[in-house]
Structures are given as structure tokens and as C-alpha cells.
MARMIDREN-151397 format. One record per residue (C-alpha): x, z, y. Coordinates in Angstrom, 1 decimal. Example, Ala and Ser with C-alpha at 12.3 -4.5 7.8 and 13.67 -1.06 7.14 Angstrom:
<atom X="12.3" Z="7.8" Y="-4.5"/>
<atom X="13.7" Z="7.1" Y="-1.1"/>
# end
This chain:
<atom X="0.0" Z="0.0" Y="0.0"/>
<atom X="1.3" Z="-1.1" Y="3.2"/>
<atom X="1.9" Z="2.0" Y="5.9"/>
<atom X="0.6" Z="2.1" Y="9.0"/>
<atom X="1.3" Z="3.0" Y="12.6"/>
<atom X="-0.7" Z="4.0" Y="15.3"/>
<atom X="-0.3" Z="1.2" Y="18.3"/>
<atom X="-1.7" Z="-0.1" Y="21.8"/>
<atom X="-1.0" Z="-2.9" Y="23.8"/>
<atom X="-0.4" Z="-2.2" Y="27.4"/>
<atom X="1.2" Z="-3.6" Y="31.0"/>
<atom X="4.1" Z="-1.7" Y="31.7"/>
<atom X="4.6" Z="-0.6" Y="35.2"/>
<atom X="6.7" Z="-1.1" Y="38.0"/>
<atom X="9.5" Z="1.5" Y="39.7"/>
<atom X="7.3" Z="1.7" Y="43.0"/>
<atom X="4.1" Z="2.7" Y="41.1"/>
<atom X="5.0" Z="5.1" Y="39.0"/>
<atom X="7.1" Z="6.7" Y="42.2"/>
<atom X="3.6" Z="7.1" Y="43.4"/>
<atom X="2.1" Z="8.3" Y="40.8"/>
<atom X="5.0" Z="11.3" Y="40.5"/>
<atom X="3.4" Z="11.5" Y="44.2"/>
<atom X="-0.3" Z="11.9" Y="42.7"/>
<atom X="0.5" Z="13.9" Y="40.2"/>
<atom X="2.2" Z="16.6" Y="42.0"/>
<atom X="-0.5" Z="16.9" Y="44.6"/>
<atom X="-3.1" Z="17.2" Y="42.0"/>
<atom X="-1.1" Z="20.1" Y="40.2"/>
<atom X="-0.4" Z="21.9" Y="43.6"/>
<atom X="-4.4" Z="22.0" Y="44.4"/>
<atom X="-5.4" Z="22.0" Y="40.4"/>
<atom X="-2.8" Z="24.7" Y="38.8"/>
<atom X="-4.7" Z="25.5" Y="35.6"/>
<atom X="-6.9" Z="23.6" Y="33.1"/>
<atom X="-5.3" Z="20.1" Y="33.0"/>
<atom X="-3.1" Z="18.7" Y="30.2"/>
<atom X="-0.9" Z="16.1" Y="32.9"/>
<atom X="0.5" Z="13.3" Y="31.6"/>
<atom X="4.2" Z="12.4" Y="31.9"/>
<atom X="5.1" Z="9.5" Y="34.4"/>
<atom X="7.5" Z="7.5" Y="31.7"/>
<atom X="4.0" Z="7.8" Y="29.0"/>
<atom X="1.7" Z="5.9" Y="31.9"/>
<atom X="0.6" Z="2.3" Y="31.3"/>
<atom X="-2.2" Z="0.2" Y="32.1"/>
<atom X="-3.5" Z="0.2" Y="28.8"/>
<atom X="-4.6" Z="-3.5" Y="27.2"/>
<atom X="-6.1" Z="-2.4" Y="24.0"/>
<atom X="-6.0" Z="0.3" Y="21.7"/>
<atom X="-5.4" Z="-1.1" Y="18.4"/>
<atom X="-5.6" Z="1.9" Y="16.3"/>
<atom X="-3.6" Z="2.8" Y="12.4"/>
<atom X="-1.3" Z="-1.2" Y="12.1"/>
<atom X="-0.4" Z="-2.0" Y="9.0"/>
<atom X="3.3" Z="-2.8" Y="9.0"/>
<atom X="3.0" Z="-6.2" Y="8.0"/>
<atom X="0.8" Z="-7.1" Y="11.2"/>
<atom X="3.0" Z="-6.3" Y="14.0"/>
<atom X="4.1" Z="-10.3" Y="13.5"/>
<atom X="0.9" Z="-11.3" Y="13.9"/>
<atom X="0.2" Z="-8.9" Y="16.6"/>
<atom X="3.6" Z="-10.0" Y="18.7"/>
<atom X="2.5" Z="-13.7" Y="17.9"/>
<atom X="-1.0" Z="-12.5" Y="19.7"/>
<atom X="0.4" Z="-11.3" Y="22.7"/>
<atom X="3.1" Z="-14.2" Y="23.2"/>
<atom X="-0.1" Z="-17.0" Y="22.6"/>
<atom X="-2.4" Z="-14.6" Y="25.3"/>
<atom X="0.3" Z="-14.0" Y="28.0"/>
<atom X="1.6" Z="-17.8" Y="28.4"/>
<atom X="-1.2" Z="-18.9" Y="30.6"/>
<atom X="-0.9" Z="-15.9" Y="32.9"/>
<atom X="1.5" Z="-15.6" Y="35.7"/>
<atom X="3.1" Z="-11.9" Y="37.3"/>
<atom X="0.4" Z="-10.9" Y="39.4"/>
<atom X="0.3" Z="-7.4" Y="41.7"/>
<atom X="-1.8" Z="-4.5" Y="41.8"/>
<atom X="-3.2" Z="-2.2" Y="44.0"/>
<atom X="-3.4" Z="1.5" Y="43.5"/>
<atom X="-6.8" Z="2.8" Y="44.9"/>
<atom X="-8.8" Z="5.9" Y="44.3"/>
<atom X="-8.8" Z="9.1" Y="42.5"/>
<atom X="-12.1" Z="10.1" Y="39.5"/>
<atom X="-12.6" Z="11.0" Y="36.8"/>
<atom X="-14.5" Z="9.9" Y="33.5"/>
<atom X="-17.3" Z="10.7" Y="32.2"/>
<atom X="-17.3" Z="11.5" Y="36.1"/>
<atom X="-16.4" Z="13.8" Y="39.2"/>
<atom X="-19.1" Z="16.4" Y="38.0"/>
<atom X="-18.2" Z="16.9" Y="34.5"/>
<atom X="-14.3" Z="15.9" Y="34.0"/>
<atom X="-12.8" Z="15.0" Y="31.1"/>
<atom X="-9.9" Z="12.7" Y="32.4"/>
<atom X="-8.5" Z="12.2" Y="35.6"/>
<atom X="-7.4" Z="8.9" Y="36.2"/>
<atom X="-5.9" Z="6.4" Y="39.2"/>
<atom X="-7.9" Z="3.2" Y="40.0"/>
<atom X="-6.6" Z="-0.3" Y="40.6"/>
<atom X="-7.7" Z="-3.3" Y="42.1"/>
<atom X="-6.5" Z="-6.2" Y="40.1"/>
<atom X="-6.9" Z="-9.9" Y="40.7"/>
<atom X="-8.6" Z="-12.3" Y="38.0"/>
<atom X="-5.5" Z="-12.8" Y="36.0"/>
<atom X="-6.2" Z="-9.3" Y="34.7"/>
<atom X="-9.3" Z="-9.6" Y="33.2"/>
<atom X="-8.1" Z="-13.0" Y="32.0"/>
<atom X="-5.1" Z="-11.3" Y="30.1"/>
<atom X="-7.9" Z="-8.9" Y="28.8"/>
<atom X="-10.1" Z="-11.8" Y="27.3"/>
<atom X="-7.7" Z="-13.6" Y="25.8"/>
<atom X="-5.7" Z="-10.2" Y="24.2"/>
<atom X="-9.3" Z="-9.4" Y="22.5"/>
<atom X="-9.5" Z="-12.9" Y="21.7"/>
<atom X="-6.2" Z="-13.4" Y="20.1"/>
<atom X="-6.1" Z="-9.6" Y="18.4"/>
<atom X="-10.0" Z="-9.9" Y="17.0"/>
<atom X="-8.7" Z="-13.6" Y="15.3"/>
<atom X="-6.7" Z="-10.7" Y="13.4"/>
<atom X="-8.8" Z="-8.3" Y="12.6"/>
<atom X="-9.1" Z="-5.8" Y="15.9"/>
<atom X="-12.1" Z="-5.7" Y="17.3"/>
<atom X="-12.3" Z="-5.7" Y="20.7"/>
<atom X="-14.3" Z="-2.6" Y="22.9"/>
<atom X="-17.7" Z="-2.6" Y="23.2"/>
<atom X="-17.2" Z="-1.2" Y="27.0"/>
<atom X="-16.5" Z="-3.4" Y="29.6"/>
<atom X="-12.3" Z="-3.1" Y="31.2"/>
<atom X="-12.5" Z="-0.9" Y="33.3"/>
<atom X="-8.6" Z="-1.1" Y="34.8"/>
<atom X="-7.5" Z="2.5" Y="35.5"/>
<atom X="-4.2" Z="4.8" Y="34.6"/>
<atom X="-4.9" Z="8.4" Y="33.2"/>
<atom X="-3.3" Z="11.2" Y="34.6"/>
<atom X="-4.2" Z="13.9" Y="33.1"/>
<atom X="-6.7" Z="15.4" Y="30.2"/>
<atom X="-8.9" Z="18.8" Y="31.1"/>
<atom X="-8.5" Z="21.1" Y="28.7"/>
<atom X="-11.4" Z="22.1" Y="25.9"/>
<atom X="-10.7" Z="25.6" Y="26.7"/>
<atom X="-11.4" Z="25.1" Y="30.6"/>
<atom X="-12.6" Z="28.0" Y="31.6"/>
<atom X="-15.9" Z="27.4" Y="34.1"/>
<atom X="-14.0" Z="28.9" Y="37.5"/>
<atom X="-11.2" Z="26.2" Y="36.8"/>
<atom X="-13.9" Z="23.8" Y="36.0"/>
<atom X="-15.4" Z="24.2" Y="39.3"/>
<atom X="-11.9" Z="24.2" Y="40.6"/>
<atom X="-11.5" Z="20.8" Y="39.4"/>
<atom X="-14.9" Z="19.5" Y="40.5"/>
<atom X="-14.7" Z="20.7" Y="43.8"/>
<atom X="-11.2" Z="18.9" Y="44.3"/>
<atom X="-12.0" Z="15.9" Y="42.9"/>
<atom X="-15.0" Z="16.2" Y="45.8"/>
<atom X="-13.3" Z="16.8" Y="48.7"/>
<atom X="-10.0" Z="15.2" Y="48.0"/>
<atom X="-9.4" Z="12.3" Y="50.2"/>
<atom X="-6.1" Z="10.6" Y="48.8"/>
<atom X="-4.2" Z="8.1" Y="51.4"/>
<atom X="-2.9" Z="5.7" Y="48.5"/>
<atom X="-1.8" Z="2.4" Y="49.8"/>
<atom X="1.1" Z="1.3" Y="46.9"/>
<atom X="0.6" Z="-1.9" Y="45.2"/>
<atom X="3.1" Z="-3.7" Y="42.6"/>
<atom X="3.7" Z="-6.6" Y="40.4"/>
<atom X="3.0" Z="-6.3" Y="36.8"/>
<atom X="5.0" Z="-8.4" Y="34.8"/>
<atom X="5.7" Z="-7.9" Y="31.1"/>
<atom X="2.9" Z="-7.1" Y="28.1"/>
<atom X="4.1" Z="-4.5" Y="25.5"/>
<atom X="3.4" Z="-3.6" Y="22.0"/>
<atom X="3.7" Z="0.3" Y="21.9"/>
<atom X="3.4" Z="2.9" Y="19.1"/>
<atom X="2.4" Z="6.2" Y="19.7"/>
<atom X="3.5" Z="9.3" Y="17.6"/>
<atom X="1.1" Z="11.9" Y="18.3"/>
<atom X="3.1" Z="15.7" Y="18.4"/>
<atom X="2.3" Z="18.9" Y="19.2"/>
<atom X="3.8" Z="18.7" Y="22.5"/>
<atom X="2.1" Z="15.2" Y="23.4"/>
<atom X="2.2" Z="11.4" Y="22.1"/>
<atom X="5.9" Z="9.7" Y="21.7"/>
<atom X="5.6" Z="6.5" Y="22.8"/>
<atom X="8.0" Z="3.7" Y="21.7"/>
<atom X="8.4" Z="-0.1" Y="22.7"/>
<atom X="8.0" Z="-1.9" Y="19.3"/>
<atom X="7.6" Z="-5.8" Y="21.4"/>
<atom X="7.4" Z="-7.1" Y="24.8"/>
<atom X="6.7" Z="-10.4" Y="26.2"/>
<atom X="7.1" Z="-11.2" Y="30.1"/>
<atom X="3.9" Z="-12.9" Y="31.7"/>
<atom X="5.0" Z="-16.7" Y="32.5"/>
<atom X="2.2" Z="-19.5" Y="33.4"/>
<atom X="4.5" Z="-21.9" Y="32.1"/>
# end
């Protein structure tokens, strides 16, 4: 039986944005002390698709996926924009960073799911919704900290201006550990239009 691995495809960021979120971050931990789980800057990408357990033998054919969806699609730039949370502001469960994002985004989207559901992965049943997580509240929250949370999330009004260009697709697998998920760069190809 073939082993598996547990992997995601994702758009790894530049220098200038994840200085800003470092920026975020450490606001949102100065005003929210207790009750969030923050994640690492280095772990943070604009996740693609989660693909879930891989067999070993697919990583080929998920590489080959990748390299056929990203040839079409030139290095475009993104814009970092608000602060939420999902399911939402009132009842928090992750906080995350929006982005603006031109139409090759979604387009890279579409034809990832195309490409990685000719395979076998079936694409989400949610529409994209282009965002980076930040953090993860706690199950043990404790209501005070919850309506520490909520109340920030409220009233915060972040001046986030940073955009940058997004330029290479990567096949990741995650090790999940006690102290967090290891990620590691199995594959990456660099967005052309050629």
C-alpha cells in the first residue's frame, strides 16, 4: 500500500508582505494577549487547495497539474486589505488578512481544481475566498477573552496599504506536531504566460 502525506497547494509570498504581516500580527497580540493560537510568518501562504492524505506516487501527477495550470498565468500583485474573521467578527474562530486580487487569481484557482480533480481531488464546494490566516482562537477561550476578541475585531481600524507580486505556485506538505504544522516545499513552479 502506497503511503501518504498530507499536502496543499499554495502562492508563496513576497518579502514585503509578510514584513507586514510580522506588523499585523504584533498589533493584534499587543491588544489580544490571550486566547489566540498565532500563526508563524514563515507558515503563511495564500493557500490554493488543500489536497488532503497524497499518495506518494501522485506527487508527479500533482507537480504535472500545477506546471499545466500555472503556464497561462503571468506574476500578478496583490493588495493586502482588511482584518475579520470567519465564521465572523461576532463569533471567531480564525482571524485572517484579506486581499484584493486581480482575475488571474481566480483564474489560477479554476484551472488548479480543474487540473487536480482530472486526478482525483475534488475541488471545494465554497467559493475562493482569497485571505491569509493569522491566527486560530483557542477551544478553551474563555468568554471575557472571547469578548476581548470581538470587541477588537469591532473597533480596530487597521491602516494597511502593502501590496506585492505573487509569483511562484508550491506543492507543500504539512507535518502536523504538537507545537504546530511543519511545512515543507515538496515542488514549485514560477507563474509564466509564456
Amino acid at each position: 500500500m502506497s503511503k501518504k502525506i498530507r499536502c496543499f497547494i499554495a502562492i508563496e509570498l513576497p518579502a514585503e508582505i509578510k514584513a507586514e504581516l510580522a506588523r499585523v500580527i504584533t498589533v493584534l497580540r499587543e491588544n489580544i494577549p490571550e486566547g489566540i493560537r498565532w500563526i508563524p510568518v514563515d507558515n503563511i501562504h495564500l493557500t490554493i487547495k488543500f489536497l488532503g492524505d497524497v499518495k506518494i506516487d501522485h506527487i508527479d501527477l500533482i507537480q504535472n497539474a500545477i506546471i499545466k495550470s500555472v503556464i497561462s498565468i503571468p506574476p500578478f500583485t496583490v493588495s493586502l486589505t482588511k482584518v475579520g474573521a470567519f465564521p465572523n467578527i461576532h463569533r471567531p474562530h480564525v482571524i485572517w488578512l484579506g486581499l484584493d486580487a486581480p482575475g488571474y487569481l481566480a483564474d489560477l484557482v479554476d484551472t488548479i481544481n480543474l487540473h487536480t480533480e482530472d486526478i482525483g481531488y475534488p475541488s471545494e464546494t465554497r467559493p475562493f475566498s482569497p485571505h491569509l490566516t493569522l491566527g486560530r482562537v483557542s477551544k478553551t477561550i474563555t468568554s471575557n477573552q472571547m469578548q476581548q476578541i470581538c470587541g477588537f475585531l469591532k473597533n480596530s481600524k487597521f491602516q494597511i496599504t502593502k501590496s506585492g507580486i505573487l509569483i511562484r505556485v508550491v506543492l507543500f506538505r504539512s507535518d502536523l506536531t504538537q507545537t504546530g504544522a511543519i511545512y515543507t516545499q515538496l515542488f514549485s513552479s514560477h507563474l509564466t504566460n509564456s
